[in-house]
C-alpha positions in Angstrom: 9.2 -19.3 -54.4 10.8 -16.4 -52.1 9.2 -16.5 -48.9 9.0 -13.8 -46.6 11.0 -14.1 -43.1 9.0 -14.0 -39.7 8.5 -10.6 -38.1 6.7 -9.0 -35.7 3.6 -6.5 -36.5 4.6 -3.6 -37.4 1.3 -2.1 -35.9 -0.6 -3.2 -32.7 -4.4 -2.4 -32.7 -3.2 0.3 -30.1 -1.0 2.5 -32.4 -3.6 1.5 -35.3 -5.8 3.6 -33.5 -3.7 6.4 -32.8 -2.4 6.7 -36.0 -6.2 6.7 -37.2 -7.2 9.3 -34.8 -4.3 11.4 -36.0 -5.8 11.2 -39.7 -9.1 11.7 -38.3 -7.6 15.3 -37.2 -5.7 16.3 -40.0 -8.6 15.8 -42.3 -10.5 17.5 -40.3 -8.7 20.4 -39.8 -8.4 20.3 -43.6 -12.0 20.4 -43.9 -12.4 23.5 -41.4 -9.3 25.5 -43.1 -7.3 25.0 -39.5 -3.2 25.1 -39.3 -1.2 22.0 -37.7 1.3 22.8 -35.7 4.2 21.3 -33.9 5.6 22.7 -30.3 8.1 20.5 -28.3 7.1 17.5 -30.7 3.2 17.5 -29.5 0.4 17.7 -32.6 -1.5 21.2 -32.5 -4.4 22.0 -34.5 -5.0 26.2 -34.6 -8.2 27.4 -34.6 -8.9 31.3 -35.4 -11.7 32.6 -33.6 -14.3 33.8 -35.7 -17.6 36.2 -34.5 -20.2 34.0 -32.4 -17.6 31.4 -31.7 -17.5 30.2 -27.9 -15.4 27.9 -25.7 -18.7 25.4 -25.9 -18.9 25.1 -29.5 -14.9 25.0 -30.1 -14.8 22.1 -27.4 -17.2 19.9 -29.3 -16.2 20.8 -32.7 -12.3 19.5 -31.7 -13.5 16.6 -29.2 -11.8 18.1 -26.2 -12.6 19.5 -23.4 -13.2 22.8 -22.4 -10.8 22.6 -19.2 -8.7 21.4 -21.5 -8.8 24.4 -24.0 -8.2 26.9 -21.2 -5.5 24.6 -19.9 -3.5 25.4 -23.1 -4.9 28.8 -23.9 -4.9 30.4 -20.4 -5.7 33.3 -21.8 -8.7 32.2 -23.4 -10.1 32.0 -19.3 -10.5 36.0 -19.8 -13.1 35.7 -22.7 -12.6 35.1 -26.9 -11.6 37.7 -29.0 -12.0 37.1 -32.3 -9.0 36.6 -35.0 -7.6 34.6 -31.3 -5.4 31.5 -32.1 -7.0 28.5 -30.1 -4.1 25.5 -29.9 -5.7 21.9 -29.9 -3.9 19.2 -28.4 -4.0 16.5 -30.9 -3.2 14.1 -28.0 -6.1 15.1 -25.6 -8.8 14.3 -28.2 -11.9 12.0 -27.0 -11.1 10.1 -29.4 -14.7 8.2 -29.0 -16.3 11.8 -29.4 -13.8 12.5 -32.6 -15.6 9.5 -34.5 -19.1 10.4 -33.3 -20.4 12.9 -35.8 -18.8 16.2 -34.0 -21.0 19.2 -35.4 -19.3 22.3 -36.9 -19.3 25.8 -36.1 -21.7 28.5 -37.9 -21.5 31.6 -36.0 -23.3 31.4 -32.6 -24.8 28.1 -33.6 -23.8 24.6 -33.8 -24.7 22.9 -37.3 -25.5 19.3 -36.3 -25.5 15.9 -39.2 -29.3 13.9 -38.1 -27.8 10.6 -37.9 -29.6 7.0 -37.9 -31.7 6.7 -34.5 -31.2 10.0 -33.3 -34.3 12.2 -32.0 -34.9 15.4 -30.8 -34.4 14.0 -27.1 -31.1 12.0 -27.6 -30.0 15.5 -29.4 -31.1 17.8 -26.8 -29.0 15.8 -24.3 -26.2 15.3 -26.7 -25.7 19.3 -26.7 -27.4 19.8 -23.1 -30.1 22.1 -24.7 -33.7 22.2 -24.1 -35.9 20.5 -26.9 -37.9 23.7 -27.7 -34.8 25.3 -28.3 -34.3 23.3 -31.0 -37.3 23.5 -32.4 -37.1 27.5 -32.2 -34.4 27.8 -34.6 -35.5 24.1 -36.5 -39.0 25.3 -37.3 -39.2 22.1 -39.8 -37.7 19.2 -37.3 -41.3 19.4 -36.0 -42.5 17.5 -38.6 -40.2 14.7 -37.9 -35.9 13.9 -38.1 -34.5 13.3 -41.5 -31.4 11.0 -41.9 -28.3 13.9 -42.9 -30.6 17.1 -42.1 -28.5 19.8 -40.4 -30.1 21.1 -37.2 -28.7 24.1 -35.7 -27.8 24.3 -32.2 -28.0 27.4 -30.7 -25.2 27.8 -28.3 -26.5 30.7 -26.4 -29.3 28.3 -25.2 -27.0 25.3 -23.7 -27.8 24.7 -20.0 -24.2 25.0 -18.5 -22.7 26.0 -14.9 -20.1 28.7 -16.3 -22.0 31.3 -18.5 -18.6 32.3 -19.8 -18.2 29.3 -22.1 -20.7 30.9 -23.5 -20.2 33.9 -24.2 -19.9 34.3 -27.4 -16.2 36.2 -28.6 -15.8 39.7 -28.9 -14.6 42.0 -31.3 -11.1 43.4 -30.0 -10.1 46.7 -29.1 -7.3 46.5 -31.1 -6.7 45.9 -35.0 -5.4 42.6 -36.4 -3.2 41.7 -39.4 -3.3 38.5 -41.0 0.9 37.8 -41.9 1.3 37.3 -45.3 4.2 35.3 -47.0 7.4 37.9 -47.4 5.9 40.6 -44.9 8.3 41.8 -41.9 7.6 43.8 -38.9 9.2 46.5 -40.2 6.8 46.5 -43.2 3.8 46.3 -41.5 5.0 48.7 -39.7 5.3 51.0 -41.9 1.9 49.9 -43.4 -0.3 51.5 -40.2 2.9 53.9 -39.8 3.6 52.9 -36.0 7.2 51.6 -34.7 8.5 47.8 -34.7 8.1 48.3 -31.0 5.0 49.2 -30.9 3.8 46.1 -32.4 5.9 44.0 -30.5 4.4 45.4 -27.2 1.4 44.5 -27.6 1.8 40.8 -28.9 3.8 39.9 -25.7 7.3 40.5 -27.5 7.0 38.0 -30.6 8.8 35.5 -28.6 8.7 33.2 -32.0 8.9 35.7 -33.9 7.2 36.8 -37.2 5.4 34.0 -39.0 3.4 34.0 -42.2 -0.2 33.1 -41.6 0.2 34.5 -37.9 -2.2 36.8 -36.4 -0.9 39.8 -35.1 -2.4 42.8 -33.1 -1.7 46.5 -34.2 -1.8 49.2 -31.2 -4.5 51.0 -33.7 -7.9 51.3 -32.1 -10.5 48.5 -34.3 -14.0 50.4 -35.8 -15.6 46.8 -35.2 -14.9 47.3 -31.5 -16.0 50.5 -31.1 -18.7 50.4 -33.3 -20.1 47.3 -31.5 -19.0 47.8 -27.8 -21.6 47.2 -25.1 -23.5 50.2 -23.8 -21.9 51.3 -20.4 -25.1 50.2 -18.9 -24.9 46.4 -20.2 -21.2 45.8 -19.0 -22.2 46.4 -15.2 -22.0 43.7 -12.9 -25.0 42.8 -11.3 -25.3 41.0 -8.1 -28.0 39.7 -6.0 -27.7 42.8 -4.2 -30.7 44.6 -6.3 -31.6 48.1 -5.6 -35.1 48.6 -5.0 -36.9 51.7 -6.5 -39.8 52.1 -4.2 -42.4 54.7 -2.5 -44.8 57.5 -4.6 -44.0 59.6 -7.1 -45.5 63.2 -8.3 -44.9 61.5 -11.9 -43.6 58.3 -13.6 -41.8 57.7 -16.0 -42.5 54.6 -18.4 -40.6 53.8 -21.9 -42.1 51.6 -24.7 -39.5 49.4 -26.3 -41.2 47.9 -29.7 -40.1 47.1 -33.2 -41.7 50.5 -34.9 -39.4 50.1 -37.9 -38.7 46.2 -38.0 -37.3 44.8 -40.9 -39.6 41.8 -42.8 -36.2 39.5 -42.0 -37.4 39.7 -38.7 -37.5 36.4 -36.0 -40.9 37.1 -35.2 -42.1 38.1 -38.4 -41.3 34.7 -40.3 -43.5 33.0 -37.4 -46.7 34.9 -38.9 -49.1 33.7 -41.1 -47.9 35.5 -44.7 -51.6 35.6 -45.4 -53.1 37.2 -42.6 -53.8 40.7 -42.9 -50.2 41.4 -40.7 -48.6 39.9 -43.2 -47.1 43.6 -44.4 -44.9 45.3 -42.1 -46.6 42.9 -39.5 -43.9 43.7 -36.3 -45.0 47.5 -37.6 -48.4 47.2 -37.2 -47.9 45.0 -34.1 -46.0 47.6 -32.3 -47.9 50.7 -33.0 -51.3 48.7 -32.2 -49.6 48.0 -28.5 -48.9 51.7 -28.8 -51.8 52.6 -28.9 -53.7 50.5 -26.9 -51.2 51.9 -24.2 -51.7 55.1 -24.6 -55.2 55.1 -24.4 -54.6 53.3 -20.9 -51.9 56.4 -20.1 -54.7 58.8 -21.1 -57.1 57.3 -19.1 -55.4 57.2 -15.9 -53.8 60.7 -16.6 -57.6 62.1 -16.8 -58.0 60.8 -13.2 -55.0 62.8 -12.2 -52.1 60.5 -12.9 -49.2 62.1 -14.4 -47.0 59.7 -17.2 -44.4 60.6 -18.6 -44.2 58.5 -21.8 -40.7 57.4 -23.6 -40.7 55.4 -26.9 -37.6 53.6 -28.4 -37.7 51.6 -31.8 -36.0 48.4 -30.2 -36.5 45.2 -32.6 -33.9 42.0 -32.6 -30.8 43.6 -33.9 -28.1 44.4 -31.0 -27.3 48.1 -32.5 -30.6 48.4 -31.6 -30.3 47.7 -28.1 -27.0 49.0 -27.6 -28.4 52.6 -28.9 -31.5 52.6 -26.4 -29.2 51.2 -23.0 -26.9 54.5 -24.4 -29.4 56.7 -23.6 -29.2 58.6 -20.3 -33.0 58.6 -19.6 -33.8 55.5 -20.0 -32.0 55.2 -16.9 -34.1 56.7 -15.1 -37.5 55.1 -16.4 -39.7 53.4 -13.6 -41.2 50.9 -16.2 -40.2 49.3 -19.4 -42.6 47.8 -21.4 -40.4 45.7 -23.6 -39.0 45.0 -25.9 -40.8 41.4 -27.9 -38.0 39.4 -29.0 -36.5 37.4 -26.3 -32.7 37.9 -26.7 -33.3 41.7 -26.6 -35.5 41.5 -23.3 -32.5 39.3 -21.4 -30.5 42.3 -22.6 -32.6 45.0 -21.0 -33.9 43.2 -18.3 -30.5 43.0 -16.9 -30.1 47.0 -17.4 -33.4 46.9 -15.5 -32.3 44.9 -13.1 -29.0 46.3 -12.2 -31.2 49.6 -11.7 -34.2 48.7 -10.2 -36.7 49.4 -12.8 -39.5 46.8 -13.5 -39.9 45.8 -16.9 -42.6 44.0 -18.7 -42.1 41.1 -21.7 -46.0 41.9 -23.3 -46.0 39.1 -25.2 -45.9 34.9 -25.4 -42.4 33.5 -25.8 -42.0 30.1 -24.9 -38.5 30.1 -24.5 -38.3 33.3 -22.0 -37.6 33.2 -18.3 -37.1 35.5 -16.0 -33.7 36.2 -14.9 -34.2 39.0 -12.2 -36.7 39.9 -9.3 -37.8 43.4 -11.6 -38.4 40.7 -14.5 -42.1 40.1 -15.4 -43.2 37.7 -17.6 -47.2 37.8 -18.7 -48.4 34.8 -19.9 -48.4 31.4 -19.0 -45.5 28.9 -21.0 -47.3 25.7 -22.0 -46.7 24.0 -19.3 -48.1 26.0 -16.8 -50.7 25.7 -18.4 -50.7 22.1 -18.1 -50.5 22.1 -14.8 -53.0 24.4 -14.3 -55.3 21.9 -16.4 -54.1 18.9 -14.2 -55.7 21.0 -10.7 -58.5 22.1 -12.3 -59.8 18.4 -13.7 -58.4 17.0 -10.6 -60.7 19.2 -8.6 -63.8 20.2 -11.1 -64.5 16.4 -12.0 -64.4 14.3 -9.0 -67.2 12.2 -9.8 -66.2 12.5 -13.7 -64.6 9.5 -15.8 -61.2 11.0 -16.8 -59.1 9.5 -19.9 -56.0 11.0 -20.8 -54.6 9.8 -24.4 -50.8 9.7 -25.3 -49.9 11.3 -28.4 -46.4 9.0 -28.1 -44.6 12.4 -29.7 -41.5 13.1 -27.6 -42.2 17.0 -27.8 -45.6 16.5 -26.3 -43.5 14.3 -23.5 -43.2 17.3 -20.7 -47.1 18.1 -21.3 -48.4 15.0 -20.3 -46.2 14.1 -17.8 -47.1 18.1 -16.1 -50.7 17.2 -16.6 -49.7 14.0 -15.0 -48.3 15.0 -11.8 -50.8 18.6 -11.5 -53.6 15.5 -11.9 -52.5 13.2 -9.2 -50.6 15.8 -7.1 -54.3 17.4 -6.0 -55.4 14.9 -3.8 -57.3 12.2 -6.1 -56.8 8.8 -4.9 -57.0 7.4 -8.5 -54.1 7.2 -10.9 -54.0 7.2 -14.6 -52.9 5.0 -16.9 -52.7 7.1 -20.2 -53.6 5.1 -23.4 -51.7 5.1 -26.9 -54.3 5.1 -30.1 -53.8 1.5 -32.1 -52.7 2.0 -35.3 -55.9 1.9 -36.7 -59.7 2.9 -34.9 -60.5 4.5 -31.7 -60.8 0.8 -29.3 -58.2 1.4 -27.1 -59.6 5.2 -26.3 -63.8 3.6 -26.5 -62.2 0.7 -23.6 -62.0 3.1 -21.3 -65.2 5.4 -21.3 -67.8 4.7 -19.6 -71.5 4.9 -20.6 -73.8 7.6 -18.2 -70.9 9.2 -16.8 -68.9 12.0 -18.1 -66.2 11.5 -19.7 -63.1 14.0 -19.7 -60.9 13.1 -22.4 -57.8 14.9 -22.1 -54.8 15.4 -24.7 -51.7 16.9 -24.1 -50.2 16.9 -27.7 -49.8 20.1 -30.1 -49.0 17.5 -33.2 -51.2 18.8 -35.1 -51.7 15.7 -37.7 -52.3 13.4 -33.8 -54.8 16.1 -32.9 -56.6 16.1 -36.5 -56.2 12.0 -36.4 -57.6 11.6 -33.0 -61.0 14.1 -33.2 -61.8 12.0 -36.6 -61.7 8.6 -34.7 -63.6 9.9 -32.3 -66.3 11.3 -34.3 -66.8 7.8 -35.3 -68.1 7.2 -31.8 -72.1 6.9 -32.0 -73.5 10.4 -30.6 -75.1 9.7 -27.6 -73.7 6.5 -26.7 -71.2 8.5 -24.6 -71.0 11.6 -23.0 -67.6 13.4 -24.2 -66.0 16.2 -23.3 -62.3 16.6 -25.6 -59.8 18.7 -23.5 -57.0 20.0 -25.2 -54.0 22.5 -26.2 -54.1 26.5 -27.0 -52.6 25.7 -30.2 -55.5 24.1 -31.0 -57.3 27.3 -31.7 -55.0 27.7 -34.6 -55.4 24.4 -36.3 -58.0 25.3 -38.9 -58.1 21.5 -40.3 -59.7 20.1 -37.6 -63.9 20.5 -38.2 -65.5 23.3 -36.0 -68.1 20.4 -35.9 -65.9 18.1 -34.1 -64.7 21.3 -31.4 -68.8 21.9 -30.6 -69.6 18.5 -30.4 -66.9 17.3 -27.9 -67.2 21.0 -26.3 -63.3 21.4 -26.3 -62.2 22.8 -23.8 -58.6 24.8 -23.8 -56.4 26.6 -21.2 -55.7 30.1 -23.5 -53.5 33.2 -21.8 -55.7 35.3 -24.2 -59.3 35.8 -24.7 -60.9 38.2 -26.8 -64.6 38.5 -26.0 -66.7 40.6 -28.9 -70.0 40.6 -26.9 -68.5 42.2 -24.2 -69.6 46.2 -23.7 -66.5 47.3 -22.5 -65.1 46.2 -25.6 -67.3 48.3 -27.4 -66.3 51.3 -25.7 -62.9 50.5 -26.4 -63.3 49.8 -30.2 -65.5 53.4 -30.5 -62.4 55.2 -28.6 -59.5 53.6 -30.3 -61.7 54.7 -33.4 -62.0 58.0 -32.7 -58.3 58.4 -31.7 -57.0 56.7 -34.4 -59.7 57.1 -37.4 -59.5 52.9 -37.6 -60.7 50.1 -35.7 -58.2 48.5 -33.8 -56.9 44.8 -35.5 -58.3 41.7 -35.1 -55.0 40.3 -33.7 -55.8 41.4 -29.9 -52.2 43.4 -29.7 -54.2 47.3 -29.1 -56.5 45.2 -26.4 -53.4 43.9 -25.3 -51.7 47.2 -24.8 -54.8 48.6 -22.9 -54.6 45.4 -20.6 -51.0 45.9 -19.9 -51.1 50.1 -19.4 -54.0 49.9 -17.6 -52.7 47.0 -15.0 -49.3 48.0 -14.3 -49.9 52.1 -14.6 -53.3 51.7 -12.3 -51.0 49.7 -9.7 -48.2 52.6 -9.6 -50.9 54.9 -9.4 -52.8 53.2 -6.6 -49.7 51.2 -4.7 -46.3 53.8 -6.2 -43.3 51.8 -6.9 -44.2 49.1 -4.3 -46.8 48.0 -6.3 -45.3 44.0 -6.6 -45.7 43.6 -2.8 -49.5 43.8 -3.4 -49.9 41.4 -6.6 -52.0 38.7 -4.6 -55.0 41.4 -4.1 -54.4 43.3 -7.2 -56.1 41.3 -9.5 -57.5 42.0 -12.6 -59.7 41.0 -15.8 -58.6 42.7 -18.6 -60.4 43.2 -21.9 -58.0 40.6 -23.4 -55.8 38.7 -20.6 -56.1 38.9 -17.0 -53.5 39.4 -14.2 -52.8 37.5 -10.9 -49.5 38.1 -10.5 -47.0 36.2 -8.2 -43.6 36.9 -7.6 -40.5 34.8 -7.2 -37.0 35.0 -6.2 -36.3 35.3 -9.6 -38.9 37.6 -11.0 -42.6 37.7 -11.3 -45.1 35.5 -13.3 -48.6 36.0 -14.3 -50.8 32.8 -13.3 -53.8 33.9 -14.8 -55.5 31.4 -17.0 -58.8 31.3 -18.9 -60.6 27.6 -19.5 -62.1 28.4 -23.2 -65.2 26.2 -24.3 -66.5 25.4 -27.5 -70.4 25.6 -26.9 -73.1 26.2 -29.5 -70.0 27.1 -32.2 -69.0 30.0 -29.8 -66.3 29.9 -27.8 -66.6 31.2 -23.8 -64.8 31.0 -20.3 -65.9 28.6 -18.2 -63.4 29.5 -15.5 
């Protein structure tokens, strides 16, 4: 028997490590198509900067910081171009962060591996983005996390304290050749027929000198670039220092920015119901019903001596779009924008809006949108505004009332009840809730807590629509007339067709709604026969022509009556509209509208009560 002579390890558990993390990196930047490199005997992994990539997403993909990307790419502190060489220190990895599932790049989004106990809340704070984000661009995580489902992160959404990382990269001004294996300078040179010199000018001299697989820029003007370039108006630097248009004027000028030609690809399209009558060129038929229903408004007011001057522009979600409307000289000049719908392409033109002094107007709900600017305004109520607004008025319409409020135990209805919660409590009632979980089976730990010959104001703050259609079953289980029950719940509600129209009247659910669409109302009749004989059709039964009236008839009437000072009088300029209504309030950063109807199911019919 030969035995072996005593030695030391040839490993510790330190250098194990290292040498695992080191693996770790080169399959990964095998797996991403990324170069190793060497310089003075340090590890380097290259990433090329592709469109939509961002000093945010590029710092979690590698496991390093971002000060630590900038510290070794200086340049990169000026903004990403893409086709950029980004070196990674293989050294300066979190290594901790390299084992733990780092997501990969796609564009201006971060695709993201569901692991084993993760939820939409650990992941939000994981990436530092707000849940609904999530869910905007993860329409199916709603239903619940799958183990290895890829969730997209959209980058443009992370809460962070330097907007610049991000921005996502930029085309650059100049053209860039990929090295191939056997090309020279004096080749490529010849290939865009410029000198050596030229090419070595503008790549800060070659100082290593040509490489295959190297990136270099040719002093040739790139088509991306100046195909793509920001509008002059979008690349101004806007300050707190906003100019203020204000006073009268002989005439106003007011420019519609809606999706007249959208594409059915469109964001807002794949939200719609494919069977409702909308469902062909819906964004179409959207845009020229809010047409419409502003024009008549215009026409109105114009008969009463106002003069409008009105501008359209066929803005959807596409930046060319944009880019093409901020490049026009008189839009400039507007004194209103109306527009445009999708939320990425109002933070665009709000911020030309802004930097100008024009007011503009988002027309429709988007959860996601806040207002950046004090010209901003946003129209209806987010969720959970409307939760508070709930919380006051139960707090201060049922004093004498028993209130229950039922936990859906959903982390995306989390942030509604806790605003209900707080609204509740915060209005001067001396009681506080305890909010109660349903068991797993029967309606006992709801039916504890009522109490018979009072009113009882149950109130859910849940849009899970299989909770919602759960809970109103058990409760129809209740004995009628043992109790008196009143069910108060979401808008969404109004949209969830599965739960009984029995149940809703029989509770009298009751809803805070931004919209509300009264049939019975004569002024809605007038408006239906008009927009009738204008157009030789009714108007649709989505709301967006009434909407358009509402919106013309508020902001033109308070120009008219009030000229471009009209936001210094939105506490007495209120107003009912035939669809929403308008108490306006403004902020340091922009103006929202706080009005809210309380909708009530009643004798299957559905009212204000408010």
């Amino acid at each position: 028997m030969i035995s072996a002579p005593n030695h030391r390890p040839l490993l510790n558990g330190n250098s194990l490590r290292a040498i695992l993390l080191v693996a770790v990196l080169l399959l990964s930047a095998v797996a991403f198509g990324q170069e190793t490199r060497r310089v003075d005997g340090q590890r380097y992994t290259v990433h090329v900067v592709e469109k939509g990539h961002t000093l945010f997403a590029i710092s979690r993909q590698y496991s390093v910081s971002v000060e630590t990307i900038l510290q070794h790419n200086p340049e990169a502190r000026a903004g990403l171009l893409i086709g950029d060489e980004i070196v990674i220190p293989a050294s300066e990895v979190d290594r901790k962060a390299a084992r733990d599932n780092p997501p990969e790049m796609d564009g201006k989004f971060l695709n993201h591996k569901v692991e084993r106990k993760e939820t939409l809340f650990s992941i939000s704070r994981k990436y530092n983005v707000d849940v609904n984000s999530i869910l905007e661009h993860n329409p199916e995580a709603d239903k619940g996390l799958q183990i290895g489902e890829t969730l997209r992160i959209y980058v443009g959404d992370v809460e962070v304290k330097d907007e610049q990382i991000i921005q996502p990269a930029e085309p650059d001004s100049l053209l860039r050749h990929f090295v191939e294996p056997g090309q020279t300078l004096y080749s490529i040179a010849r290939q865009y027929e410029i000198s050596v010199e030229e090419i070595t000018a503008v790549n800060d001299g070659l100082p290593e000198g040509l490489k295959a697989g190297m990136m270099l820029r040719i002093p040739l003007p790139n088509p991306e670039f100046v195909m793509n370039a920001p509008a002059k108006a979008d690349t101004l630097i806007v300050t707190d220092d906003f100019p203020a248009l204000t006073g009268a004027r002989s005439s106003y000028r007011v420019a519609l920015m809606l999706p007249f030609s959208a594409d059915l690809q469109d964001s807002i399209f794949k939200n719609l119901d494919p069977t409702s009558p909308l469902a062909v060129n819906a964004l179409t038929d959207i845009a020229v019903e809010i047409y419409r229903g502003f024009r008549i408004a215009a026409d109105s007011l114009a008969a009463q001596g106002m003069n409008v001057d009105l501008y359209l522009y066929d803005v959807g979600e596409a930046p060319v779009d944009i880019q093409q409307a901020m490049s026009d000289p008189q839009l400039g000049q507007m004194h209103l924008i109306v527009g445009p719908l999708h939320r990425t392409s109002f933070e665009k033109v709000e911020k030309f809006a802004a930097s100008r002094g024009i007011h503009i107007v988002s027309p429709v709900a988007n959860q996601m949108l806040r207002t950046n600017y004090p010209t901003s305004c946003v129209l209806h109520a987010s969720y959970l505004d409307q939760m508070r607004f709930l919380g006051r008025y139960v707090a201060r319409m049922h004093l004498n009332d028993n209130v229950v409020v039922v936990d859906s135990d959903k982390f995306k209805d989390h942030d509604y009840l806790q605003y209900f919660l707080q609204s509740y409590q915060g209005n001067f009632r001396g009681d506080t809730i305890q909010p109660v979980k349903l068991d797993k089976f029967g309606i006992e730990s709801v039916k504890s807590k009522l109490v018979s010959g009072k009113k009882n104001i149950i109130v859910v703050p849940s849009m899970d629509l299989g909770f919602v259609s759960d809970l109103m079953n058990r409760l129809s289980n209740i004995k009628s007339g043992d109790y008196d029950l009143v069910v108060m719940g979401m808008e969404k509600w109004m949209d969830y067709h599965n739960v009984d129209m029995q149940y809703k009247n029989r509770f009298n659910l009751t809803i805070p709604a931004t919209t509300f669409l009264n049939f019975d109302r004569e002024d809605h009749h007038q408006f239906t026969e008009l927009y009738a004989q204008a157009f030789n059709r009714p108007p649709g039964n989505g709301g967006y022509a009434f909407m358009g009236f509402d919106v013309g008839w508020y902001f033109l009437g308070a120009m008219k009556k009030y000229g471009l000072d009209f936001p210094d009088h939105f506490d007495t300029n209120t107003y009912r509209g035939l669809y929403m209504g308008f108490h306006m309030a403004r902020q340091s950063n922009g103006c929202r509208n706080n009005h809210i109807y309380l909708l009530q199911y009643n004798d299957y019919q559905v009212q204000p009560i408010n």
